[in-house]
C-alpha positions in Angstrom: -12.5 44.8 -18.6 -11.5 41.6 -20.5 -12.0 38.6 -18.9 -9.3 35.9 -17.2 -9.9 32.3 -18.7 -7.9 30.3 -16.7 -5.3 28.0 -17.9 -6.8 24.1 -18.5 -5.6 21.8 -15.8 -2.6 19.8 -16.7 -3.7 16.4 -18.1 -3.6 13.7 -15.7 -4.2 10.3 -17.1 -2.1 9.4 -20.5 -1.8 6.1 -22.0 1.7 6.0 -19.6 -0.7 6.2 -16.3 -2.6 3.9 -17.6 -0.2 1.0 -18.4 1.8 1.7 -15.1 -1.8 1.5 -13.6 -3.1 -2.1 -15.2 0.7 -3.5 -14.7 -0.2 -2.3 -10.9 -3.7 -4.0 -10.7 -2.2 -8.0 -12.4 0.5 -7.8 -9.7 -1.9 -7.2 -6.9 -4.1 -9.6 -8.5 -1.4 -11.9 -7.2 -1.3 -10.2 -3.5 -5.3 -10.4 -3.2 -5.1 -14.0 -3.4 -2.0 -14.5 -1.1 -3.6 -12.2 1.4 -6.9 -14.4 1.5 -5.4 -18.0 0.7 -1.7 -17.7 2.8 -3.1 -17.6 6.7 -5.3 -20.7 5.8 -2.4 -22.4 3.9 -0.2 -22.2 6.8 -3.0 -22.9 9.3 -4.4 -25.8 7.7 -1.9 -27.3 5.8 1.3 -26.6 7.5 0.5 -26.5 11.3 0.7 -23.3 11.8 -1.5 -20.5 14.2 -1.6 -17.0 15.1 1.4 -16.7 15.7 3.1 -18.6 12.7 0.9 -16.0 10.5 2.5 -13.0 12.1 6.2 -14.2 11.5 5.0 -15.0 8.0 3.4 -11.0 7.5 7.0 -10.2 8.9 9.3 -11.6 7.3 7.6 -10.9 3.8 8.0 -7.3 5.5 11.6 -7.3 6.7 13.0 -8.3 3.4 11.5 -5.4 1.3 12.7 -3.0 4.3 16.4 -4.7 3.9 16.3 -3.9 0.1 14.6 -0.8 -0.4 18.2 0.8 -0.2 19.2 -1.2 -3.7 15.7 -1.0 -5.2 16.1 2.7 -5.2 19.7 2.7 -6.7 18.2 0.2 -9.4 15.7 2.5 -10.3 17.9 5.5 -10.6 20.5 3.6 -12.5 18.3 1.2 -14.6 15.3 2.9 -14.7 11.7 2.5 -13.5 10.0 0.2 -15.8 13.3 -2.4 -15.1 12.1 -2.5 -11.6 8.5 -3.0 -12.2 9.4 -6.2 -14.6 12.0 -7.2 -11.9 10.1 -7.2 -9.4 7.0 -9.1 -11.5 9.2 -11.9 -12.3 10.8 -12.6 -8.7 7.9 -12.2 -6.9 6.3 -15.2 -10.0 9.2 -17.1 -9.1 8.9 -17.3 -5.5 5.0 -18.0 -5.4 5.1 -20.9 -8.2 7.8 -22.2 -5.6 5.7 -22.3 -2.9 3.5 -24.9 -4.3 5.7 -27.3 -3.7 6.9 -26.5 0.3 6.3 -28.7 3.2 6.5 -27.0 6.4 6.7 -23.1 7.6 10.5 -23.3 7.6 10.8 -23.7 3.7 8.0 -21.3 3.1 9.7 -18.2 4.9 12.2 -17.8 2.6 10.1 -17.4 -0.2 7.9 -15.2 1.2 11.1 -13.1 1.8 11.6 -13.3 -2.0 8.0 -12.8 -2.7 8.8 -9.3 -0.3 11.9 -8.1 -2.4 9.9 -8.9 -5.3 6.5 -6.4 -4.2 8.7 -3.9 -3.3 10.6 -3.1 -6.1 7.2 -3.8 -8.4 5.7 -0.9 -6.2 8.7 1.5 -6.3 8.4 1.5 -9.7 5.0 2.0 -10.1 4.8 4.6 -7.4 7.7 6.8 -8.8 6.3 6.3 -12.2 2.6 7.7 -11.5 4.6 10.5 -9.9 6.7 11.6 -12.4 3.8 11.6 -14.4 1.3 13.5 -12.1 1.5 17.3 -12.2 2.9 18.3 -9.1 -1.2 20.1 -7.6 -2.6 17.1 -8.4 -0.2 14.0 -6.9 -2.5 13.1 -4.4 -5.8 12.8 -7.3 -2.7 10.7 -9.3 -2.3 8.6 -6.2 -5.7 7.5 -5.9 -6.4 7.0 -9.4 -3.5 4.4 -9.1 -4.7 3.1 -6.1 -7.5 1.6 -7.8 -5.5 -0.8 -9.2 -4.4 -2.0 -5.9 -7.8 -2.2 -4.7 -9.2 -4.0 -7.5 -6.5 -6.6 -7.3 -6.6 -7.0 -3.5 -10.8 -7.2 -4.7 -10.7 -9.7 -7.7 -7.6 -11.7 -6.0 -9.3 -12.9 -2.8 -12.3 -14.0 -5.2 -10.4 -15.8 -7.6 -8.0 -17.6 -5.3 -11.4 -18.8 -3.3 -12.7 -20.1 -7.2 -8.9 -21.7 -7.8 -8.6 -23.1 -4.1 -11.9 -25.4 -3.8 -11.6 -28.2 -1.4 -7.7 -27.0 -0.8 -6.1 -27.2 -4.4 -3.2 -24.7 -3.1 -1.1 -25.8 -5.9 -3.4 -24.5 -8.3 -3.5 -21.2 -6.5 -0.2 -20.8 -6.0 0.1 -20.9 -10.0 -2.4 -18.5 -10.8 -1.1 -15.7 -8.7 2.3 -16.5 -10.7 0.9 -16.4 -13.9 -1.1 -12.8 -12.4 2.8 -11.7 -11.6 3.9 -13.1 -15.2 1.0 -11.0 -16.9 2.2 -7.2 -14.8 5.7 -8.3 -16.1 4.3 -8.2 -19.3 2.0 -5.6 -19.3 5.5 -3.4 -17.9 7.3 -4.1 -21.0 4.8 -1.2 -22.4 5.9 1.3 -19.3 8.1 4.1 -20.0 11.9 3.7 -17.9 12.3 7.2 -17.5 9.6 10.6 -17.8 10.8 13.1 -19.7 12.5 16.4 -18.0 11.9 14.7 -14.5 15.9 14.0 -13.3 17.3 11.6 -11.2 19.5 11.3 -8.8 23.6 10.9 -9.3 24.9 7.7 -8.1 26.6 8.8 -4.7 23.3 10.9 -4.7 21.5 7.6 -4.7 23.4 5.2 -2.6 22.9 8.0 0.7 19.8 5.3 1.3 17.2 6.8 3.0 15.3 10.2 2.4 14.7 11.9 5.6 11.7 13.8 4.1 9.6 10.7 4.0 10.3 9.7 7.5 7.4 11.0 9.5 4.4 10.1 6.5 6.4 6.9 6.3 5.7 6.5 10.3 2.0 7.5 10.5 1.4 5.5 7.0 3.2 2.3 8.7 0.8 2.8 11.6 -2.0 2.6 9.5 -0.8 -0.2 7.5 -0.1 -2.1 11.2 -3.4 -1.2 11.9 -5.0 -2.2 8.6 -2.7 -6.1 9.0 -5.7 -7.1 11.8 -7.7 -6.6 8.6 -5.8 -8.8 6.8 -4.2 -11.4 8.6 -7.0 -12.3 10.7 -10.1 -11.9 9.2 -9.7 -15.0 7.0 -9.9 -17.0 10.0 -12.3 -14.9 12.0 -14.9 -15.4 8.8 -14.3 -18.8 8.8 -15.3 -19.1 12.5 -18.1 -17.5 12.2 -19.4 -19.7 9.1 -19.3 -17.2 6.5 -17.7 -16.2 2.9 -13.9 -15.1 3.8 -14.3 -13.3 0.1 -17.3 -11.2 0.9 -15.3 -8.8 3.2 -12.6 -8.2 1.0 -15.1 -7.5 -1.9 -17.2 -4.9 0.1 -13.8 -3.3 1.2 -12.1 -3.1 -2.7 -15.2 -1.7 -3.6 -15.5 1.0 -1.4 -12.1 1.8 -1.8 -12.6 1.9 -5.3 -15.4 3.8 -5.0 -14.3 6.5 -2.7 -10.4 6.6 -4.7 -12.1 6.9 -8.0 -15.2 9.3 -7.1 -13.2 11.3 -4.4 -10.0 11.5 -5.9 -9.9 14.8 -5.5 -11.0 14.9 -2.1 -7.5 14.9 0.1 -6.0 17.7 -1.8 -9.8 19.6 -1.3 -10.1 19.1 2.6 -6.8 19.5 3.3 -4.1 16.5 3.7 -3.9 16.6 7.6 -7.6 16.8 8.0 -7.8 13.8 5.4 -5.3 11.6 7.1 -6.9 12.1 10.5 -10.5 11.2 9.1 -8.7 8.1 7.9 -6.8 7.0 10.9 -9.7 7.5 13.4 -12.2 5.4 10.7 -9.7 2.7 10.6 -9.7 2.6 14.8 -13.3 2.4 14.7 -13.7 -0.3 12.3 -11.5 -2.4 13.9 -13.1 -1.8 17.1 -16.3 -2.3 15.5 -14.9 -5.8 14.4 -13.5 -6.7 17.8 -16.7 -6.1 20.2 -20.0 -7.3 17.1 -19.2 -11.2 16.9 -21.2 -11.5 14.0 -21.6 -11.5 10.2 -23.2 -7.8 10.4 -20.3 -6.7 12.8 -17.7 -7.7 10.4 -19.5 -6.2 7.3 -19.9 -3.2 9.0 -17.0 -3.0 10.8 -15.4 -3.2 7.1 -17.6 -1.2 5.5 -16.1 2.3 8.5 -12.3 0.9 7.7 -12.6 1.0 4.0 -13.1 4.6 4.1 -10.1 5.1 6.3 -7.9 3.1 4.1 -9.4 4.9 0.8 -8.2 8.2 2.3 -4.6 7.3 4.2 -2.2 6.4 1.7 -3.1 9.2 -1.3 -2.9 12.1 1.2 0.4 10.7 3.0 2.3 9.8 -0.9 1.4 13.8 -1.3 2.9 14.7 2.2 6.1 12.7 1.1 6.5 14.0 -2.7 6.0 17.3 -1.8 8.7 17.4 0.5 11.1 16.7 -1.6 12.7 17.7 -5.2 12.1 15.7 -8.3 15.8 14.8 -8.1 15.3 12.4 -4.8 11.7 11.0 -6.0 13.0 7.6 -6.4 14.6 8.0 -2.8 11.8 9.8 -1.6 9.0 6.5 -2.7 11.4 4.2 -2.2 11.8 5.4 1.9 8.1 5.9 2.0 7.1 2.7 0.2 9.3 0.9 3.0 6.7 2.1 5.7 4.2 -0.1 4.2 6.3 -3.1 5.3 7.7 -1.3 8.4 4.2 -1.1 9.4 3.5 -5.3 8.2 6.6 -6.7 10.3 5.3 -3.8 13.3 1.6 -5.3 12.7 3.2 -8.4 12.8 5.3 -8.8 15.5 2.3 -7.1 18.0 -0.8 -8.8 16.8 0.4 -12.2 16.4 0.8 -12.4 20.0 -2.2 -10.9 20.9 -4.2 -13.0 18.5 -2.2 -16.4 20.1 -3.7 -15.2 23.8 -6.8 -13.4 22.6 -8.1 -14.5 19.4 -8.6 -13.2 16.3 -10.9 -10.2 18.3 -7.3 -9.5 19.9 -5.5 -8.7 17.1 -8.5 -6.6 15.7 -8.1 -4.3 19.1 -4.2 -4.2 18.5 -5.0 -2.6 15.5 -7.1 -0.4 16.4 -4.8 1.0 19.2 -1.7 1.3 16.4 -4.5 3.5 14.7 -4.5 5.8 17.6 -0.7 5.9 17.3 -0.9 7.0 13.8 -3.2 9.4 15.2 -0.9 10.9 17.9 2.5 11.1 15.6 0.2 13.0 12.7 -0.9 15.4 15.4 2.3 16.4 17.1 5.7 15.2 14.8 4.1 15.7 11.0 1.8 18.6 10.8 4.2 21.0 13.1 6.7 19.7 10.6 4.7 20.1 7.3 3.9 23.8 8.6 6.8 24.6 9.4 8.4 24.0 6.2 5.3 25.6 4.4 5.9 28.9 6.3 9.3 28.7 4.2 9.8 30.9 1.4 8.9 29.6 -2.4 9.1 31.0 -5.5 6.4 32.8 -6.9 5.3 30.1 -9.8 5.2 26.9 -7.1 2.8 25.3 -6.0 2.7 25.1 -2.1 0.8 22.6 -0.3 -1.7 23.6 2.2 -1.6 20.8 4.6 -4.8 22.2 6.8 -6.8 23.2 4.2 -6.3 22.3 0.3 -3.6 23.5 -2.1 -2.1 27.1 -2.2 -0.5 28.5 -4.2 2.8 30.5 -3.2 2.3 34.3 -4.3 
């Protein structure tokens, strides 16, 4: 009896991937250093404190919510690659702007800009690697890209604490423009459109919304909320404590790195629900980790248990969301889904800058950690009943169906 060979996998990474990926990683270049560098500008040079940093986180967040809607129209109409350049240059704009504000009142608004700008770079980029993944292997495609958002939220924090000195914002502020200026450029090389992947009609596209990415969109912005303790507040926290505000960031990019590049293939293999609970409960630990070890270790290690939740939430949950879905609405699709990643900010925002104005930085770490344990509860009892339910529908025999319990199967 002859043997089967079985059919190569479909090629993943293509020079396409690749650009859409190192467009990714300059623009987050730019968010690195304004994660690191931002709480400290408005702390120390505007008169701002907990609280002050929170608004900032949400109003950054509430404008990319506000034009998700547009950004998804936009990308329909105009094509991907328009919104990745769009969003480079706005975002450039805005943070070469902000060298030359005075007080938290002139700041906001171009952080709002800054917002629009993110979101629309990400849409992009996110539909893009999508289009381009092979529909058993979005999640591996997912966390292959991810590593440019890593490496930029790595490398940023480290550059902008090289650039900043004794407090030469000015200078930072132009060097994560210039990072924004360089995706922009890097995009001119991106394809607009994928071949044989359609897009939505126009009064397809201006419905808003897609209704398929609602519940990974909640438990992802629960995350994210939780992950904003992270990084609104361990820039100060460090700084109490006398130590490098870098060095966290650089242990947690790695690790991400690490875990996205060698175990890409790990949230399709264990199963996306058992991946996204390993992730949320790691990310409640190592924020609890950070709130109760006052210390140099305690926040290395606490770091060191939340990077692997991080590494493991967003890949599994973009796969969740995609798969949900028809090619038609992808653009709808990542732009809804997308949107929870500031849903989550302006959430994270709004709730921990309170706490960390009565409670300290250790405060805000808790907060997190419960919004973890929210994630946790609407993964348990809203997405997975949902996600099996729809799996228990009939497919046809050639498609793929997604195992959310226990890897990828494949309808027969």
């Amino acid at each position: 009896m002859a043997s089967v060979t079985a059919p190569p996998r479909p090629r993943l990474v293509t020079a396409p991937f690749v650009i859409v990926t190192a467009a990714t990683l300059a623009f987050f270049v730019f968010v690195g250093i304004a994660v690191s560098v931002m709480p400290r500008f408005i702390e120390n040079e505007l008169g701002g404190d907990g609280l002050a940093i929170g608004v900032n986180l949400a109003v950054f967040s509430l404008a990319a919510i506000a034009a998700r809607p547009i950004i998804a129209l936009i990308g329909d109409r105009f094509g991907r690659r328009t919104l990745m350049i769009g969003g480079s240059l706005l975002a450039a704009a805005a943070v070469a702007a902000t060298a030359f504000v005075s007080s938290i009142a002139t700041l906001l608004p171009l952080r709002a800009i800054s917002g629009v700008g993110e979101a629309a770079l990400f849409v992009g980029a996110a539909t893009l690697i999508a289009d381009l993944s092979p529909a058993d292997r979005r999640a591996e495609g997912a966390s292959y890209f991810s590593l440019a958002v890593f490496g930029g939220l790595g490398f940023g924090p480290v550059l902008g604490e090289i650039v900043l000195g004794d407090g030469r914002y000015e200078a930072v502020f132009l060097v994560a423009a210039l990072a924004c200026v360089l995706a922009a450029l890097i995009a001119l090389a991106a394809p607009n459109r994928v071949a044989g992947v359609a897009v939505a009609a126009p009064e397809e596209a201006r419905r808003g919304f897609h209704r398929a990415a609602v519940l990974p969109g909640l438990v992802l912005a629960c995350g994210v909320g939780s992950f904003a303790a992270f990084s609104a507040f361990l820039p100060t926290h460090a700084e109490d404590l006398g130590m490098p505000v870098s060095g966290p960031f650089v242990v947690y990019s790695v690790l991400c790195l690490l875990i996205r590049l060698l175990g890409a293939r790990l949230p399709e293999r264990m199963g996306l629900g058992v991946a996204v609970t390993r992730a949320l409960a790691a990310l409640a630990i190592g924020l609890l980790l950070l709130t109760f070890l006052d210390q140099p270790a305690g926040v290395y290690l606490g770091t060191i248990v939340l990077s692997i939740g991080t590494a493991l939430l967003y890949p599994s949950l973009m796969a969740f969301a995609v798969n949900s879905a028809s090619a038609i609405d992808r653009t709808r699709v990542l732009a809804t889904f997308t949107m929870f990643f500031e849903v989550g900010t302006v959430a994270g925002g709004l709730f921990l800058g309170p706490l960390a104005r009565l409670f300290g930085d250790q405060g805000a770490f808790a907060g997190g950690a419960v919004m973890a344990v929210i994630g946790l509860f609407v993964l348990r009892w809203l997405l997975l009943p949902a996600a099996r339910a729809q799996q228990a529908m009939p497919v046809p025999a050639t498609v793929a169906a997604p195992d959310y319990a226990g890897g990828m199967a494949v309808g027969e």
